[in-house]
Residue, then its C-alpha position, 0 to 999 in steps of 0.5 A: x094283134x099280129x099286125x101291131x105285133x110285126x109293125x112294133x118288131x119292124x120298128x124296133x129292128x129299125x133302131x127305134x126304143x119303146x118310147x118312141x115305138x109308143x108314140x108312132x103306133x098312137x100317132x097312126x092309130x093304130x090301137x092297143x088291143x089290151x090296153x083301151x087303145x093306148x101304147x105306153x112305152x111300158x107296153x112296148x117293153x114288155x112285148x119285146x121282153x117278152x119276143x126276146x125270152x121266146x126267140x132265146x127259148x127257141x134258139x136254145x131248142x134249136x140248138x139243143x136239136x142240132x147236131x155239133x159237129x166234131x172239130x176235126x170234121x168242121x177242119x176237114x171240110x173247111x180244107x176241102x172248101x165244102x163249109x165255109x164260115 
């Protein structure tokens, strides 16, 4: 499962839409362990749903854990050339 996982994300950076992502994974063989073998666009929709809604929940955590630095702070070490953006 990790393995169509990490080939179905690496195709969808690559621009690729879950049609054409289904159609890859079946054209290689590469079998869908929940399904019987066969991916479905809708298939690959819903794993990227759902990849999408646990980057935002751990994106969110993240921010939630990281300290913000004060303004005048960010100001201060921009001018001093100790942070860039």
């Amino acid at each position: 499962e990790q393995a169509a996982l990490e080939r179905i994300l690496q195709l969808r950076d690559s621009g690729m839409g879950a049609r054409k992502i289904a159609r890859i994974l079946n054209g290689q063989g590469i079998a869908n362990p929940r399904k019987g073998g066969v991916w479905t666009p809708e298939n690959i929709a819903s794993i990227l749903r759902t990849v999408e809604r646990r980057r935002a929940v751990l994106a969110s955590r993240v921010r939630a854990l990281s300290p913000q630095p004060d303004p005048q702070q960010v100001i201060e070490a921009m001018r001093n050339r100790e942070w860039r953006l």
